[in-house]
N, C-alpha and C positions, 0 to 999 in steps of 0.2 A: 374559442380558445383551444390549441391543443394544446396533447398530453405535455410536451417540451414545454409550452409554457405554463402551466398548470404545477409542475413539477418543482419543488422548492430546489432553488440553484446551490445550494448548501449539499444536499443530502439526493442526487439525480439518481442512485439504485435504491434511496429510501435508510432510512439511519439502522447503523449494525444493529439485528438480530441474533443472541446468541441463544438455539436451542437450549433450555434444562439441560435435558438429558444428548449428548452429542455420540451418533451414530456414526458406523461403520458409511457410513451414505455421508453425514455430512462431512466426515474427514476426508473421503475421496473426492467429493464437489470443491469443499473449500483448497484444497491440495490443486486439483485441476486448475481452478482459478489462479493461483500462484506462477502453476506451469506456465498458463498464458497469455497471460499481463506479459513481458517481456514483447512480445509479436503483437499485444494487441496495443500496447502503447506505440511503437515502432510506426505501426499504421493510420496510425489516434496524430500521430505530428508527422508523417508524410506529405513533402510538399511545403510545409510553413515557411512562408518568411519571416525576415527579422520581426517586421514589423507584428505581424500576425505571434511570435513567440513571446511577444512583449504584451501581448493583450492578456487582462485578467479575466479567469474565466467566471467570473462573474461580480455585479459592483464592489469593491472592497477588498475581492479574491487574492489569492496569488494571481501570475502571471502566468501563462503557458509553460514558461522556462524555469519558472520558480514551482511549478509541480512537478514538473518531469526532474526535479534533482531535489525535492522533499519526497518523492517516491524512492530516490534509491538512498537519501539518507536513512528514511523511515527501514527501507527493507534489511539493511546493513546492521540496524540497531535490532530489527527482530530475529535475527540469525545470530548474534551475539547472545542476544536473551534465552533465544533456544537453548544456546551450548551451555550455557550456565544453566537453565533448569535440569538438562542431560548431566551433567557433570558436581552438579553442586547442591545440596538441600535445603529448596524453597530459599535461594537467597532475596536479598533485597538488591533490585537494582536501583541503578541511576535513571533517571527521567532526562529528558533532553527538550530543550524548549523549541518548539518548532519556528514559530513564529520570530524568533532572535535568530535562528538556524536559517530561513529565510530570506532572510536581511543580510546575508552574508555576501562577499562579492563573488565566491565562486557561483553560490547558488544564483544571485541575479544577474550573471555576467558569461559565465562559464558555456561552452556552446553544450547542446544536450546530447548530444552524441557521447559525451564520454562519461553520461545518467546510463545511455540506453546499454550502449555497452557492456557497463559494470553488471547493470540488470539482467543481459542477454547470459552472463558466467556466472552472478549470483543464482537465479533462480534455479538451474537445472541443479544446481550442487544441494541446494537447499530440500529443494523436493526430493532426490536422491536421499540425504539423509531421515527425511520424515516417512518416506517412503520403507526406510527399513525399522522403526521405532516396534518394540514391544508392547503390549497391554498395559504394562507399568510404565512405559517412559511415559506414556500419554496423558500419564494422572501425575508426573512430576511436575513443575513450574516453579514459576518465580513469584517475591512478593515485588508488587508496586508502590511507589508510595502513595502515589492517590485513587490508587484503583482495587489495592491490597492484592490476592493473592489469584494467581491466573497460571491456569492449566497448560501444558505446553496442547492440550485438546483447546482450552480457549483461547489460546495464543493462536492457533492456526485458524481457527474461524473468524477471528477479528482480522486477522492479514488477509485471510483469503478473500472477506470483504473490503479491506482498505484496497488490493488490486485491481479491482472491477470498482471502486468510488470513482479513485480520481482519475482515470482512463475517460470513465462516463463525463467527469467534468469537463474534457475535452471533447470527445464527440460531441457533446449535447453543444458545446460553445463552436462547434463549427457547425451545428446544423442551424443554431440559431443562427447564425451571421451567412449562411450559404457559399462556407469556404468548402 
């Protein structure tokens, strides 16, 4: 058996790890990862066809087309969250239901180019902005309501992880199938 298949189709870089203590090291790793999701999804659905965008990347999964546009839902809603923890004290936000969010027709229908897009001008702006944060912005955040109270430092380790997830869900779903 290899690693790909051995590897839980859920979780293909392994379920988020958020350091305790979050270093000067893990903010620049998680940040880089941000940077290059945008070029590494681009090349994660290089070449698909219809057919092949419509395939779930795994039993149950979303579809290839329904990640590539819960990716730029997701990131839209962490760039907002940002600006409120920057801006606001410890608000509470709104949660957004992915899975309903999914099920929508742009997201199951919409061609992904206009995901990659959005993602190719969201993330420089975003990293741009993190990239200038203070020692204090980084211990500001938001509250959750089911996950309670998240550092704009644990906000960025959890995205920087969600960018390198579901890319991997793609790769790993073409290496299986040897598209």
């Amino acid at each position: 058996m290899s690693a790909i298949e051995e590897t839980d189709p859920r979780y293909p870089i392994g379920r988020l790890q958020v350091p305790e203590t979050i270093t000067a090291e893990h903010r620049a790793a998680a940040i880089a990862a941000i940077a290059a999701m945008p070029g590494l999804l681009k090349a994660a659905v290089k070449g698909l066809d219809r057919e092949q965008l419509e395939t779930p990347y795994r039993d149950g999964g979303w579809t290839v087309r329904q990640t590539v546009h819960h990716i730029a839902d997701s990131h839209i809603n962490a760039t907002v969250r940002l600006r409120w923890a920057l801006t606001e004290d410890w608000p509470t936000i709104k949660i957004y239901y992915e899975k309903e969010w999914s099920e929508l027709h742009d997201v199951t229908s919409a061609p992904i180019e206009w995901s990659l897009e959005l993602l190719e001008n969201l993330h420089p702006r975003w990293v741009f902005l993190l990239d200038s944060l203070t020692d204090e912005q980084w211990q500001r955040g938001v509250i959750h309501p089911e996950s309670g109270r998240l550092s704009v430092d644990k906000l960025t380790q959890i995205y920087g992880w969600h960018s390198k997830h579901h890319v991997a869900h793609i790769t790993r779903l073409r290496e299986r199938k040897g598209w």
